[in-house]
C-alpha positions, 0 to 999 in steps of 0.5 A: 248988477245981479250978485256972482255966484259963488262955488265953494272954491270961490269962496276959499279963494276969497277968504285967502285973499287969492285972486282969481277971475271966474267966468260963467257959461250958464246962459250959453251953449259953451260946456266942454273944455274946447268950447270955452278955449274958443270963446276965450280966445285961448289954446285948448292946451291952455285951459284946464278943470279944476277939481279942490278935495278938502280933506281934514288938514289940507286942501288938494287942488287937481288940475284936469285937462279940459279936452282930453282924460287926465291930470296935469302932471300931479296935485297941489297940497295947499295946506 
């Protein structure tokens, strides 16, 4: 079984012991936002990008909304 990649954020998460479940589109045509909802079955509404900032005492997280401009209803400080 071929090793998960891992981004930045993954590898917080995983310090943290935070749960998170990845999926990877590398091999596939699927790069927008409403693409991904329809692979995984899902309201485009629902799906969202995630921007993390890591700044000198905190970590921000900006949740993007995968098929339109704008951000969801603020950031998250995780500090």
């Amino acid at each position: 079984m071929k090793k998960e990649e891992k981004i930045n954020v993954m590898r917080i998460l995983d310090q943290k012991k935070i749960k998170r479940v990845s999926h990877c589109y590398a091999d596939t045509e699927t790069i927008s936002g409403e693409k991904v909802a329809t692979v995984l079955k899902q309201d485009p509404n629902q799906v969202f990008k995630t921007l993390v900032t890591i700044g000198n005492s905190n970590i921000i997280i900006n949740g993007l909304y995968s098929h339109r401009n704008g951000v969801v209803n603020g950031v998250v400080d995780c500090s």
